[in-house]
N, C-alpha and C positions, 0 to 999 in steps of 0.2 A: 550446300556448296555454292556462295558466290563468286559473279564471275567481276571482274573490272577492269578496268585500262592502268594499266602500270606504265612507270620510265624506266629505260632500262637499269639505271643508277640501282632503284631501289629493287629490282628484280634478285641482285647480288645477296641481298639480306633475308631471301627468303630461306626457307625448310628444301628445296630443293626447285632446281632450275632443269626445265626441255629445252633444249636446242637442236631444229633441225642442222642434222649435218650434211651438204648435198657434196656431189661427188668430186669438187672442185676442193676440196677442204678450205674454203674461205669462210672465217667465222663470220657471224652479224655484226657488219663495222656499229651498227647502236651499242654494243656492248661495250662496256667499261676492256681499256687495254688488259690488264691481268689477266681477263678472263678469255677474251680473244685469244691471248696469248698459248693459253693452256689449252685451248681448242684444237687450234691448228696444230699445238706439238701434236697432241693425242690422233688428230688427223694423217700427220706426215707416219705416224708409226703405225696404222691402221692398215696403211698397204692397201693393201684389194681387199680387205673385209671392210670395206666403205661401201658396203652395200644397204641398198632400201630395207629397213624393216631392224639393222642391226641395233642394239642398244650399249653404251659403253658407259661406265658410271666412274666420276672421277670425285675422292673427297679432297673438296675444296671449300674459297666462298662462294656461294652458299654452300651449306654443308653436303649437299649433293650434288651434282653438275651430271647431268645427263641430257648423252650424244644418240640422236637417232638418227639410225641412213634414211637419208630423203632421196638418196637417187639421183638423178640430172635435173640441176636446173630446168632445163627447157621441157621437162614431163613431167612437171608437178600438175598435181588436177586437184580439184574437191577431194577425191577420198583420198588418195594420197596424205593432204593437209590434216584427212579427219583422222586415219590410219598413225600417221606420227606422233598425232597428240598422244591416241590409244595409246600406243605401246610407250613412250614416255609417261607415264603414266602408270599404267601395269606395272615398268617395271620396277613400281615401285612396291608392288605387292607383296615381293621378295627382301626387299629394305625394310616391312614395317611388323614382318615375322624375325629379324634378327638374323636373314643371311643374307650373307656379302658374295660379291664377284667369285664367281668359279666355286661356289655355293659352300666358303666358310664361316663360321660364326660369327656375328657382329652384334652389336649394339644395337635396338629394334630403332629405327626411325622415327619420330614425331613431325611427320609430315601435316603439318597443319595448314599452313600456308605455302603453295606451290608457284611458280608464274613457268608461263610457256612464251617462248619466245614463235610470233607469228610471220611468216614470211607472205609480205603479200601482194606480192605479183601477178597474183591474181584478183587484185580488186582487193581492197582492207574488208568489204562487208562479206563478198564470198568466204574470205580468208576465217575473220573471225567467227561467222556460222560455223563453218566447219570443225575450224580448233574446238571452240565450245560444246559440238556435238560428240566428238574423238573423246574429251576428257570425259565426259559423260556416261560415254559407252563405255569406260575403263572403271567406271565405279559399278560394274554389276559382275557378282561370280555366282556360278551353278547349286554351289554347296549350302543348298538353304536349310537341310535338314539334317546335317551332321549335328551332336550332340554337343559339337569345337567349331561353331562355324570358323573357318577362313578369315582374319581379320583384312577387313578393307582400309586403304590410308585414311589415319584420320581427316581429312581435307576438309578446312570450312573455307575458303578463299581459294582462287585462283586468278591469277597479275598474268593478263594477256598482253604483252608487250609490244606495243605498236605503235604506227602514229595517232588512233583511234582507236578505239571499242562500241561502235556507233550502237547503241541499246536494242534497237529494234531486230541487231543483227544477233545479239544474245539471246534474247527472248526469241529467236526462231531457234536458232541450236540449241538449246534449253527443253524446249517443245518436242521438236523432233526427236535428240535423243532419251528424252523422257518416255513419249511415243516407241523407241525401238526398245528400251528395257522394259516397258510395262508389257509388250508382246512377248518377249525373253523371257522375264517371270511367269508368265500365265503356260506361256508352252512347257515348262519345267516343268511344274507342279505334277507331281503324281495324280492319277487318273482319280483316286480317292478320293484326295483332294480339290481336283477342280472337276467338279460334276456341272453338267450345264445349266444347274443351280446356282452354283458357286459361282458360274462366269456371267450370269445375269447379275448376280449380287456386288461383282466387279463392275459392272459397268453401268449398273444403279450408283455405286460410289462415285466413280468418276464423273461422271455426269451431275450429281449431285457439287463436286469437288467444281465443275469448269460453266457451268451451267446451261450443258445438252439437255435435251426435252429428251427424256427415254422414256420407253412403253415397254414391258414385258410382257409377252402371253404364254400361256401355257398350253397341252393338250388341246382341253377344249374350244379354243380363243383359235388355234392354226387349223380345228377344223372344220371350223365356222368361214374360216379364209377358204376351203377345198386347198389345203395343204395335203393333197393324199400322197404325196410323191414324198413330201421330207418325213410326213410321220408315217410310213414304207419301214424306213430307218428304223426307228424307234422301239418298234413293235419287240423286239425281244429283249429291253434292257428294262429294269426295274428303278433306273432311275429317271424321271419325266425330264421330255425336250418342252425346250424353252426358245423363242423367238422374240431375239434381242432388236427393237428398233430403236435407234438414238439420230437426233433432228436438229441441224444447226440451221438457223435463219441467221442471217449476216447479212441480206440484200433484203431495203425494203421496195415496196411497190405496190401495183397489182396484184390483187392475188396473192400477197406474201406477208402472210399474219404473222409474225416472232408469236405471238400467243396462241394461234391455234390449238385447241382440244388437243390431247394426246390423244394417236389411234385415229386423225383428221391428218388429210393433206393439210398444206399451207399454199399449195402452189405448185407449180413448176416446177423441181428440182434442178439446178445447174449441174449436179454430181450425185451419182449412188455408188454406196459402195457396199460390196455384199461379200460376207466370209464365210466361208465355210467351217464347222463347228465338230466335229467328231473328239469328244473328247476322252473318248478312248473306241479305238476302231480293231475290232477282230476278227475281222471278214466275213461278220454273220455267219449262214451258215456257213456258205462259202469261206472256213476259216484260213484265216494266214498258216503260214509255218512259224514255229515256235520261234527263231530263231530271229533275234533284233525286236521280235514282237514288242518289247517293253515300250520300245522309244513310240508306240503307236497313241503314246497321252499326247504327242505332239500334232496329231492330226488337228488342233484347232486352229493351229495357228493362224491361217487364214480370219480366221471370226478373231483373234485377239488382236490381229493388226488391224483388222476395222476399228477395232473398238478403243486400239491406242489411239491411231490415226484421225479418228473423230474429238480426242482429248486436246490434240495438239490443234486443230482446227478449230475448238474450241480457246483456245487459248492466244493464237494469231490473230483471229478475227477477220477474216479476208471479206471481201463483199460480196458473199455465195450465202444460196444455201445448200447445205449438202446431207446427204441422207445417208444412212448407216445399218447394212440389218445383217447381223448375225443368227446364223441356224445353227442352233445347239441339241446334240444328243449325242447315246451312244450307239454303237452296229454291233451287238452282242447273240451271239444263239441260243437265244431260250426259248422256250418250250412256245412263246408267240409271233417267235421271228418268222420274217418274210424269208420263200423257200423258193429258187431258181424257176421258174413261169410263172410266179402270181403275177397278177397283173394291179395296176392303180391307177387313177386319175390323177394327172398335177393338176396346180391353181390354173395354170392355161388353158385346161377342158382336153389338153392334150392327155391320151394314155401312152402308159408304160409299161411296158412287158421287164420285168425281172430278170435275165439270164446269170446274172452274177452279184452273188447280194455283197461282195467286197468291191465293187466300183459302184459306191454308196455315197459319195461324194458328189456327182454328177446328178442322183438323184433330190439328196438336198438342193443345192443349188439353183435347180430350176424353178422351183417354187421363189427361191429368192430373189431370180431375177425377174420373174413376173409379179409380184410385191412391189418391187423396186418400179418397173414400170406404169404399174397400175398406181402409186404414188405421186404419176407426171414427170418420172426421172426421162429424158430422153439423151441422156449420155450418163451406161451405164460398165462399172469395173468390177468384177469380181475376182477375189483370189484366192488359194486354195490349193494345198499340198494334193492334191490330184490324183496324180498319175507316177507308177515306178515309172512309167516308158519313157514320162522327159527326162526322166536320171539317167534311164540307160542310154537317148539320144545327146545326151548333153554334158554329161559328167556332174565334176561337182562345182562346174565353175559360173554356168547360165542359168537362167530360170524361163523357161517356156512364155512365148507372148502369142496369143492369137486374136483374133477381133474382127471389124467390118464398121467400116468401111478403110480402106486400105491408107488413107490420108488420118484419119485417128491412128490405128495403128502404128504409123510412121513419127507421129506426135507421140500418144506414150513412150514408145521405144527414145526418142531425146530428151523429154522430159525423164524417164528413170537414167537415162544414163548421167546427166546434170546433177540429179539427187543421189549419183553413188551408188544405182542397182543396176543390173546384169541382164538385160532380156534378151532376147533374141528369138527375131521372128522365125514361127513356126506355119507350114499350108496347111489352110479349109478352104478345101475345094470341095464340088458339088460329089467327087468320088467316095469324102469320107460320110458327107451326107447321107448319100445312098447307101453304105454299108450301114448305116443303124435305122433302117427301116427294120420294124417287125410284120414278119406274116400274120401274128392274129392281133398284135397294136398297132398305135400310131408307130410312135420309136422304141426300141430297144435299149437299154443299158451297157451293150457288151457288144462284139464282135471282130473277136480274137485279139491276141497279143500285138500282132504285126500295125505299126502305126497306132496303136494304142494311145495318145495324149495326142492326136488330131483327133480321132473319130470320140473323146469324151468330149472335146471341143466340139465337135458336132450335133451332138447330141444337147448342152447347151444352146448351141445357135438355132436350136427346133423351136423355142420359145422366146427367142430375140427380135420385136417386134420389127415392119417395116420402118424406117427412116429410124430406129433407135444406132446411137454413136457405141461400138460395145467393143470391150477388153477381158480376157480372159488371162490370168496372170496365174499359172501352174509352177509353183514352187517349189515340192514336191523335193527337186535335185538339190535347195541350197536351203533349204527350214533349219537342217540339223546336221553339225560336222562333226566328225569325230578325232580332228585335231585343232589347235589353237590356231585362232586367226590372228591379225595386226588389229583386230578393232574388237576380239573377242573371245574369250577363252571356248574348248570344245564344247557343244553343247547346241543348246537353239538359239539362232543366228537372227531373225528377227527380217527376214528380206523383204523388200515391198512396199515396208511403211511409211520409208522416206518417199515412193514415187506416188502412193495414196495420198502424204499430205501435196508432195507438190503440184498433182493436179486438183487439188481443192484449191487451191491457194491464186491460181490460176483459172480458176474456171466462174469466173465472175463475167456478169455483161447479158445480155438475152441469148437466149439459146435459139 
């Protein structure tokens, strides 16, 4: 699917036209009158269902004309912009199956060439990132392993309509929403299918594909690091963890070899980013309740947006360099799993007391981020479907942010809010601290329910060195919905990985 600058003259000629409709029903004076024309009727008869998100499909020229609510002028933002392409788009999912408005039979669409009309009042380069990411995110659905998959619109073009399409601004939306689907497919995959095998073998590809320096180790190689904390985890599944490292040099200098040895620093890192990998989690011993259990192949999510997020930084090429490590395994009860008081060593020298082998996530992690450190990362993010507790603190609408020092945190939280993601800061105070001391370890794993997705934050912060810059990003409440969204049918959501790349992309300069 390419993207280009169209006029709107020839936008009319296409397979099918988006047009944001906002709540004024003024169509885009750039459009040819005819079409204006048929806007604003379809407008004035829309009443109050001019709302954001709606889609109204009229056959015309072009053969399809489709109206999506954009809402009020004066509250259009990024996602919004990225949100209307989506669903203009989407709707055409239903056009290229053969049914029409109010779901009768039609004539299947040969959507081959589309144009979106871009409104950009927000800046033509914000504008057209985001439309090119919105269309992007409408070309991925869930059903990859129906026997009929789902057809997707034929789309090889897309005529972005404006006074520009400045290229650099394509190639980021390109990147990024490439980046959010490659985390989407990877969190889909059934647990069979993507074993932490398989996710290393993904992101040897890609890296291969963008030209990251990757290093995979295995068992022996993480316990050679004193990885005793992530491979804790491990111990009762029969398929081997894998510790995924992917290394972008984009800054040269001092100290900052693009060629370094794999399994060598280069330097300094400007950016670590660490995911967390459970690619199928069943509370060890500590088992879940059957119930939703399935969706737990998505516990990786965190390690697949690393590892999109490093594609797309690979691809931008920003003047960073940024570092990447995904912890990969399963949390299964077998007959070698880790049992509620064993104790372990992480990479930090710090011990671990076991209280609950289903807050196994916490456990990896820290290994990762002492990796991450011990690599010269001194501003470091990790992310990571975590905790029920931010779902139950938070719904389905935020994603947990915690960190240190309070001036980073304050920065991530606007940088993901620019990129189109949802944080909202969460307290680590010295109180949750102190709850995850153990009597015969250093820290604990567990201690209780109440405040739950602080004190795993805490636990965390036990291995976050002094003067290190750190973000803890517990997603947990928004990995996986289970109704369609405006940029994404139900399913895994992909949150994160827009605000991973945009603090790479930004984090260039001496640390």
């Amino acid at each position: 699917m390419k993207f280009r600058s169209m006029r709107p003259a020839d936008a009319v000629a296409t397979d099918a036209l988006v047009v944001p409709l906002f709540s004024d029903g003024r169509a885009p004076a750039a459009l040819p009158r005819a079409v204006r024309g048929t806007i604003e009727r379809v407008a004035a008869a829309a009443g109050t269902r001019r709302l954001y998100g709606v889609t109204t499909h009229y056959g015309t020229a072009p053969e399809r004309l489709i109206l999506v609510g954009a809402g009020k002028r004066g509250e259009l933002t990024p996602e919004r912009v990225r949100n209307v392409a989506a669903a203009g788009v989407r709707s055409l999912w239903r056009a290229v199956e053969g049914v029409g408005t109010g779901g009768a039979a039609a004539s299947p669409l040969k959507a081959r060439r589309i144009a979106i009309v871009v409104d950009e009042s927000l800046g033509t380069e914000r504008s057209i990132a985001a439309t090119v990411e919105g269309a992007i995110y409408a070309m991925w659905r869930p059903e990859a392993h129906r026997s009929r998959p789902a057809p997707l619109p034929p789309i090889s073009s897309v005529g972005l309509v404006a006074s520009a399409a400045p290229a650099a601004a394509i190639r980021r939306g390109e990147a990024i929403g490439g980046a959010v689907n490659f985390a989407r497919r990877l969190a889909n995959e059934p647990a069979n299918l993507m074993t932490p095998t398989n996710v290393a073998d993904e992101a040897r590809a890609l890296a291969k594909e963008t030209g990251l320096a990757c290093e995979v180790r295995d068992e022996k190689g993480c316990r050679a690091l004193g990885m005793g904390s992530f491979l804790s985890v491990a111990q009762g599944s029969h398929q081997p963890p894998r510790l995924v490292v992917l290394r972008y040099h984009g800054r040269a200098g001092k100290g900052h070899d693009a060629a370094a040895r794999p399994g060598r620093s280069a330097g300094a890192y400007d950016l670590a980013l660490v995911g967390k990998g459970i690619t199928f989690d069943s509370g060890g011993i500590s088992i879940k309740p059957a119930l939703a259990m399935h969706l737990m192949k998505a516990d990786m999510t965190g390690a697949a947006s690393v590892i999109g997020a490093l594609g797309a930084v690979a691809r931008l090429r920003p003047a960073a360099n940024v570092l990447g490590v995904a912890l990969l395994t399963e949390n299964l009860p077998g007959g070698g799993a880790t049992k509620p008081g064993d104790v372990f060593t992480s990479m930090s020298g710090k011990t671990v007391e076991v209280l609950n082998t289903d807050a196994e996530g916490r456990l990896v992690l820290v290994d990762g981020l002492t990796y991450a450190q011990r690599e010269g990362a001194r501003r470091v993010v990790d992310i990571a479907t975590l905790t029920e507790g931010i779902h139950i603190a938070l719904g389905d609408h935020y994603s947990g942010l915690f960190g240190k020092p309070e001036p980073f945190v304050a920065h991530v939280r606007a940088v993901s809010a620019e990129a189109g993601d949802r944080f909202w800061p969460m307290p680590l105070t010295d109180e949750y601290r102190e709850e995850i001391r153990s009597d015969i370890a250093d820290i604990r794993n567990s201690a209780g329910k109440y405040g739950g997705a602080s004190k795993a934050a805490a636990f965390l912060d036990a291995v976050v060195e002094a003067g290190v810059e750190w973000a803890h990003l517990d997603i947990a409440s928004q990995d996986w919905s289970e109704r369609d969204q405006p940029h994404s049918p139900k399913g895994p959501q992909g949150p994160g990985v827009r605000t991973l790349v945009a603090l790479a992309l930004e984090a260039h300069g001496p640390i």
